[in-house]
C-alpha positions as CSV (number, residue, x, y, z in Angstrom):
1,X,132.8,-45.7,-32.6
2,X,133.8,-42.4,-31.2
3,X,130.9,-41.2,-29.7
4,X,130.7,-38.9,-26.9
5,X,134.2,-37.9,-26.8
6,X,135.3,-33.8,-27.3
7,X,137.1,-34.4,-31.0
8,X,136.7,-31.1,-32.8
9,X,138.0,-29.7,-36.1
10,X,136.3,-31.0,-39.6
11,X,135.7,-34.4,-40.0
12,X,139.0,-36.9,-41.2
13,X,138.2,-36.7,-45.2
14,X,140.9,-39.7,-45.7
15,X,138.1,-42.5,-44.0
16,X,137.0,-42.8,-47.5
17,X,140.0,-44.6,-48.2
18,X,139.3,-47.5,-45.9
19,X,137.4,-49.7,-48.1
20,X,136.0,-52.2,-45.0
21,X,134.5,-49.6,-43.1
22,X,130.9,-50.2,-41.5
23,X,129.9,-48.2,-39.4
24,X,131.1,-44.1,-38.5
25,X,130.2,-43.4,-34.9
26,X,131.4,-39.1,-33.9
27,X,128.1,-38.6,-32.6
28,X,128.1,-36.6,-29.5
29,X,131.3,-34.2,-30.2
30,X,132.2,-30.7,-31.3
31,X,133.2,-31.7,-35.1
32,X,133.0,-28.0,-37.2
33,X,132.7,-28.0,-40.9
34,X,130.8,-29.3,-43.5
35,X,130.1,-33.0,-44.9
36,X,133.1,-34.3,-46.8
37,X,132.1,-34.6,-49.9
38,X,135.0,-37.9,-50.0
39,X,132.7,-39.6,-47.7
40,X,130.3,-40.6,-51.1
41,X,133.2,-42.9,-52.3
42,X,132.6,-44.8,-49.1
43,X,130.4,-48.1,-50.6
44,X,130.6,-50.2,-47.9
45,X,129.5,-48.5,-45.2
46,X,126.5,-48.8,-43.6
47,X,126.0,-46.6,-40.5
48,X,126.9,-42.9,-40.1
49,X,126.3,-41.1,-36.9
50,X,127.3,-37.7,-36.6
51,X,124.5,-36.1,-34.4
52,X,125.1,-33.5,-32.0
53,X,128.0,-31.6,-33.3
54,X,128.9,-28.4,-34.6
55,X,128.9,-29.1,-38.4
56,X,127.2,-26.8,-40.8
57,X,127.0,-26.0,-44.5
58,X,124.6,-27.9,-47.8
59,X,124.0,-31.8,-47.5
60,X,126.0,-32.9,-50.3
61,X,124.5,-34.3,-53.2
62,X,127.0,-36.9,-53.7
63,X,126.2,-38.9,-50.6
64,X,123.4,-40.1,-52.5
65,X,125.6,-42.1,-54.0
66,X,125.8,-44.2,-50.9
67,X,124.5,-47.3,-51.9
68,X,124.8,-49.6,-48.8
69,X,123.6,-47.0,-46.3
70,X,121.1,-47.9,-44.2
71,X,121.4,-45.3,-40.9
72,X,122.1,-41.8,-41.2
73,X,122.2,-39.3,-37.8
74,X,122.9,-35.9,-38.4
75,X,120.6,-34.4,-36.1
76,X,121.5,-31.5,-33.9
77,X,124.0,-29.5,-36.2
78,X,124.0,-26.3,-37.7
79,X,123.4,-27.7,-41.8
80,X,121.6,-25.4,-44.3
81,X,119.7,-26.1,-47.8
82,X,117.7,-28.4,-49.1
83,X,117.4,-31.7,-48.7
84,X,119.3,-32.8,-51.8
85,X,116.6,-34.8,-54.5
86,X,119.8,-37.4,-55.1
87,X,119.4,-38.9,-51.5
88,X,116.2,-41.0,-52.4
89,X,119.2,-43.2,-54.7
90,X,119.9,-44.2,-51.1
91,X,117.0,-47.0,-51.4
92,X,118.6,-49.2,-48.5
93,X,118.3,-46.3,-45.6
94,X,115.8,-47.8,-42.9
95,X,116.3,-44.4,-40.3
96,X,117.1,-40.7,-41.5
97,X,117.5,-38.2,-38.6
98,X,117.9,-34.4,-39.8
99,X,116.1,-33.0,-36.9
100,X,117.2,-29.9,-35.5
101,X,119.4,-28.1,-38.0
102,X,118.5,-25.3,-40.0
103,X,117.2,-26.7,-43.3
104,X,115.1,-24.9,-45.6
105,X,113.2,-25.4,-49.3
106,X,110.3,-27.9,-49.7
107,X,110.8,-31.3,-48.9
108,X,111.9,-33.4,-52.5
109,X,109.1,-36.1,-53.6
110,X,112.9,-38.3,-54.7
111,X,112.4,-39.1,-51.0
112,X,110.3,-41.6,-51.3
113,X,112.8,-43.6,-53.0
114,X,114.1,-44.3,-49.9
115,X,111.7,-47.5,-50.1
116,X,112.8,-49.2,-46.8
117,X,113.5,-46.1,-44.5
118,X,111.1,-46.8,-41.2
119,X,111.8,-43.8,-39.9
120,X,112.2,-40.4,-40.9
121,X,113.2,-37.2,-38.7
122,X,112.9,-33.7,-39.9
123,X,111.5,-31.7,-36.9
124,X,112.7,-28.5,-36.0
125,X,114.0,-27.0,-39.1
126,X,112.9,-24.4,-41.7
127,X,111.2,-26.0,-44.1
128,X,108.6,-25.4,-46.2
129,X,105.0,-26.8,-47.3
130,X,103.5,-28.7,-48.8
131,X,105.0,-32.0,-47.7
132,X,105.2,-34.3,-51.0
133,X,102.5,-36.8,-51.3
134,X,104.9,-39.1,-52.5
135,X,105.8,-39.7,-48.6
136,X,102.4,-41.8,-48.6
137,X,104.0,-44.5,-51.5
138,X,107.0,-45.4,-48.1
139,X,105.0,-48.7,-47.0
140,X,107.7,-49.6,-44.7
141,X,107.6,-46.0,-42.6
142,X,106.9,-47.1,-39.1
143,X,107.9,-43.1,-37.7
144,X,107.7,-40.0,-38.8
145,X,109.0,-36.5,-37.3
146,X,108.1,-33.4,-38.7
147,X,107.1,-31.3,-35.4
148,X,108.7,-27.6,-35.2
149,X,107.9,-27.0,-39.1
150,X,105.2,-24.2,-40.6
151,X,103.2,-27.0,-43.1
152,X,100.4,-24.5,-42.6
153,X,96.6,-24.6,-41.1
154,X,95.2,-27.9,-42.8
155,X,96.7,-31.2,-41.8
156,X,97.7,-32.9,-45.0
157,X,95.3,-35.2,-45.9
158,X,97.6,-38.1,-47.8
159,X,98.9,-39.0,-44.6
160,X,95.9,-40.4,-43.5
161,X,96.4,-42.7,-46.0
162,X,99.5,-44.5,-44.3
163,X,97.1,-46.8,-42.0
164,X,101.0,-48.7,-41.5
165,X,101.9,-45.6,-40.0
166,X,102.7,-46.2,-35.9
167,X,104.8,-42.7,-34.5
168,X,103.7,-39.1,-35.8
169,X,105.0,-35.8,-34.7
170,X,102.5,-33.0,-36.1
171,X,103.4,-30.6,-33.0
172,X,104.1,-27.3,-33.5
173,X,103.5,-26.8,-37.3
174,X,100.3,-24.3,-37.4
175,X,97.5,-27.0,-37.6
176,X,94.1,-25.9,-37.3
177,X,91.6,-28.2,-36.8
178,X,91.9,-32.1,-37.4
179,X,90.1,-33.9,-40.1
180,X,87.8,-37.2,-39.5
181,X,90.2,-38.9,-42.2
182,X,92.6,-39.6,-39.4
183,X,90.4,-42.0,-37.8
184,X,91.9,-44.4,-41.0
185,X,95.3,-44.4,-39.0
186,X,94.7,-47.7,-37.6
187,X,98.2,-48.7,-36.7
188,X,98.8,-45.0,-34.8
189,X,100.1,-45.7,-30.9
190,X,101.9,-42.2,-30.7
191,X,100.4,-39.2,-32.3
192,X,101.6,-35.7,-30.6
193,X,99.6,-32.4,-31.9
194,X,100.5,-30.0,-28.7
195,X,101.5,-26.8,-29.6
196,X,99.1,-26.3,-32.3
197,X,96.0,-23.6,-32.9
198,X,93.6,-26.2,-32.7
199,X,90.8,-24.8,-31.0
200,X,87.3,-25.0,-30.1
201,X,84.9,-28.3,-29.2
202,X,87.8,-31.6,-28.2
203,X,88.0,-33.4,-31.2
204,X,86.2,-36.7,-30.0
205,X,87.7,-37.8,-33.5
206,X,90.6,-39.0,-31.9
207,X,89.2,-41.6,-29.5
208,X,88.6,-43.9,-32.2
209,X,92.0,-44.2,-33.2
């Protein structure tokens, strides 16, 4: 690891080339540039962590094709796009981080085929609604981040399906009012709505989560 150093220039395409790598740790630098498209060739690797740098540009398709991935931190950049429908091939991923960057487009219902991911990231961006109810099929999601996003007035009701569902950022996204379905979020401990328009009587709702 490499973390929390002041490395800058794009990212070293030629890591793809060493076949025993693990784990990629330039979190924490000034890296420019966009994702190397080389990196999907890497199949053994299992941890990438390249939050808080300066990197920017599409998340490329390809890394779908990382088979063996199961953490991916690219939070804090400057990346664009979508949310590329490929990356639900990535079935072993157990924590995606995509928070604050700049991504746009709805989010793909291919996510859910990231069938062991436990927690998912995706505040402060641009996306746009609706979320895809295929996110309530993710049994094993323990977290989930979407705060700083416009999904509109209405609180999607699918989520209050996911009674395995622990963490859940809803802050900042437009909400409205809260429906009594949310009372069937038994395993909730964290649930942050500040920065909404919810308004009027205190929804006494939420005492018997």
């Amino acid at each position: 690891s490499l973390t929390n150093n002041k490395f800058d220039g794009p990212l070293p395409e030629f890591l793809y080339q060493l076949d025993n790598l693990v784990d990629v740790g330039f979190g924490l630098n000034q890296f420019q540039g966009t994702l190397p498209e080389s990196w999907s060739n890497m199949k053994n690797v299992r941890n990438i962590y390249l939050q808080e740098n300066r990197l920017s540009g599409d998340l490329p398709a390809s890394w779908g094709n990382l088979s063996q991935l199961v953490n991916l931190g690219l939070g804090s950049n400057q990346f664009t796009g979508n949310i590329p429908p490929e990356w639900g091939q990535m079935t072993r991923l157990e924590g995606l981080s995509l928070w604050d960057n700049q991504l746009t487009g709805k989010i793909p219902a291919e996510i859910a085929g990231m069938k062991n991911l436990s927690l998912l990231g995706l505040s402060t961006n641009k996306f746009e609604a609706p979320l895809p109810e295929s996110i309530a099929t993710m049994r094993n999601l323990r977290e989930l981040h979407l705060g700083h996003n416009q999904w509109g007035e209405q609180f999607p009701l699918f989520l209050t399906q996911m009674d395995w569902l622990e963490i859940l950022y809803y802050n900042n996204t437009g909400l409205r009012s809260v429906p009594e379905e949310i009372t069937s979020m038994s395993s909730l401990k964290g649930l942050s709505l500040n920065h909404n328009n919810l308004n009027g009587e205190f929804p006494f709702i939420l005492t018997q989560l």
